[in-house]
Structures are given as C-alpha cells and as structure tokens.
N, C-alpha and C positions, 0 to 999 in steps of 0.2 A: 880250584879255589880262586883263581884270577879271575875268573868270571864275578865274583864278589867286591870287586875293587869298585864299583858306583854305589856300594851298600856302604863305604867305608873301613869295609875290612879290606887288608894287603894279604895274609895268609893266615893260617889255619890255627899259629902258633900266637896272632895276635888274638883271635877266637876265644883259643885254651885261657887267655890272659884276661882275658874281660869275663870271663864266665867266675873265674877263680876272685874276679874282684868283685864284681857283684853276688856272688854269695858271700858274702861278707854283713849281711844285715841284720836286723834284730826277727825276723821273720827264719825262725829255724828249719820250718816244712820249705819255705823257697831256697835257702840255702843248700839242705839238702840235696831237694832236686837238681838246681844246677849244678853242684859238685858230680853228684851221679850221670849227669848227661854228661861234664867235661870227664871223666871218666871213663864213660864206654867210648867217648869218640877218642880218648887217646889209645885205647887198647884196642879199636877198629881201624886207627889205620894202621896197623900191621895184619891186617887182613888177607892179603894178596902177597906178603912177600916170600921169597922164597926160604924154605924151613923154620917156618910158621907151625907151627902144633897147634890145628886147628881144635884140637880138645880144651887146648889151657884157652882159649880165648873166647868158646865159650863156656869156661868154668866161672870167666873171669868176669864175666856181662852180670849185670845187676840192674833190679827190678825193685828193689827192698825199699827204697825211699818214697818210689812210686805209691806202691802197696800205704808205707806209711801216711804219704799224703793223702789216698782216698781213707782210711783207717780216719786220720783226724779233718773228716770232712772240707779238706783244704778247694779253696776254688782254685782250680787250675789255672782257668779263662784270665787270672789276675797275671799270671806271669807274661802276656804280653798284652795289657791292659784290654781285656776282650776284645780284643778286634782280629778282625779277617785275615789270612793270609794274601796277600797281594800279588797278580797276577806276575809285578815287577821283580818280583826275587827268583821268579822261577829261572833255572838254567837249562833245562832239556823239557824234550816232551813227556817222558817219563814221567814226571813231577808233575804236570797238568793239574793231575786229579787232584792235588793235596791244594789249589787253588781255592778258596772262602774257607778253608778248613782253621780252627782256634786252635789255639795252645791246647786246650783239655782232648781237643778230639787229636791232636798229636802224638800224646801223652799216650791216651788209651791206649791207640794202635802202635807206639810203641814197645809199650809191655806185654801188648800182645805178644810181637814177636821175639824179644827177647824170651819168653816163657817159650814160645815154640821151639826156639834154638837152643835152647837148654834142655829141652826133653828131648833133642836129636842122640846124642850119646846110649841113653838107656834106648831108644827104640831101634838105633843102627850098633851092634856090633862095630863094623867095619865102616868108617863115615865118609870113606871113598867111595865106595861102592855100594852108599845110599842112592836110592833111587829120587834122592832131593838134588838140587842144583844149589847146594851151597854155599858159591862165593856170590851168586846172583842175591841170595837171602841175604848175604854177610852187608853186599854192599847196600841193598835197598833200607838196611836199617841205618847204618852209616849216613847214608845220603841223607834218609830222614831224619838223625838226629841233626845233622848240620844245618839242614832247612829249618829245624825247628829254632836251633840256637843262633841264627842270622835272624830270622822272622822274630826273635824276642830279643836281640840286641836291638834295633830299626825301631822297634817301640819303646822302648825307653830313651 
C-alpha cells in the first residue's frame, strides 16, 4: 500500500475511510456497491494470516450488491466517471493487464471470482488439498479490488 502514496492515499485504512464516506450518497445502487467492495477488502486482508479459516472468509465474500446493480440496470462505468484505467496506478507487473480496463469491466471480473471462490467449498471437501492454489486466488481478488477502489477514488 506505500506504493499508493502519489495517488494520495497513506494506507489502506485511509481507503476503508473514503470508501465508507462516499457511499454515503443519494444514489443507493453506488452506495451499495462501495460498501460491498470496502467489505471484501476488509475481510481479505486477513487472507494470509496465520489461523485464518479459509471457509469463513469465503463464506464471508459477497456478490449480492453486484448482482443488484446489474438487476437495476446500474451503469457501472459511472463509478469512476467512465474513464480508463491508467497505466500510473499500476504497481507490479501482474496488474498490466487490468491497464484501459473501466469500473464495469472491473466489476464483472470481480464477481466472477468471487462466485468461483465460493463454489470452492461445495466442489473441494478438503480446501487444502485442492488441486486450486488458493492464497494466489485470494490475493488476485484482493489486489483487484484495491486497484479498482484507488482507480475510482483518483476519479473523483
């Protein structure tokens, strides 16, 4: 998250803070959604620590607001005034790819994965000895939500 400090965030808990104030508006589907993304990203960074219950945490991930906003045909592309993601937020190479990517195409691929991580439990008995690499999954949604919540603070 230091690596954020030229976007004007200091750390992650300033983030949580700006997310939780700007959903605060009369636009209930945007509120939502941000509530929902300062949400997973609080219950993702417990991700990696140790005696973590990787079941409660994906019991705990939620999709629902998503769903709702395409249900009430919500433009996504508004939450960071349709524009591109910029090459300057990125922090690793990893992230490249998510480079001209919008809020909506963020969105998408978010719930994507959230829905695949959630159906991890019913398809692994044992989620250790899934044949998934599941802290790599845990983190690339993590990571993505945080790109996506820095890329839509920088536009407002």
């Amino acid at each position: 998250m230091a690596d954020y400090i030229q976007t004007g965030i200091t750390n992650i808990k300033e983030l949580f803070s700006w997310l939780n104030e700007r959903s605060r508006s009369k636009d209930v589907l945007r509120n939502d959604l941000l509530r929902e993304m300062r949400d997973n990203l609080k219950l993702l960074e417990h991700r990696n620590k140790e005696g973590v219950h990787v079941r409660a945490i994906l019991q705990g991930l939620s999709a629902a607001k998503i769903e709702a906003a395409y249900s009430g045909n919500y433009n996504l592309r508004s939450l960071a005034h349709m524009a591109k993601l910029p090459a300057g937020l990125i922090l690793n190479k990893r992230q490249e790819k998510y480079i001209g990517w919008d809020a909506e195409q963020f969105i998408y691929s978010i719930e994507g994965k959230i829905k695949d991580l959630k159906n991890l439990p019913a398809l692994y008995k044992d989620l250790d000895q899934a044949p998934v690499n599941l802290t790599l999954r845990l983190d690339n949604l993590y990571f993505q939500l945080l790109l996506l919540a820095v890329f839509i603070r920088n536009q407002r």
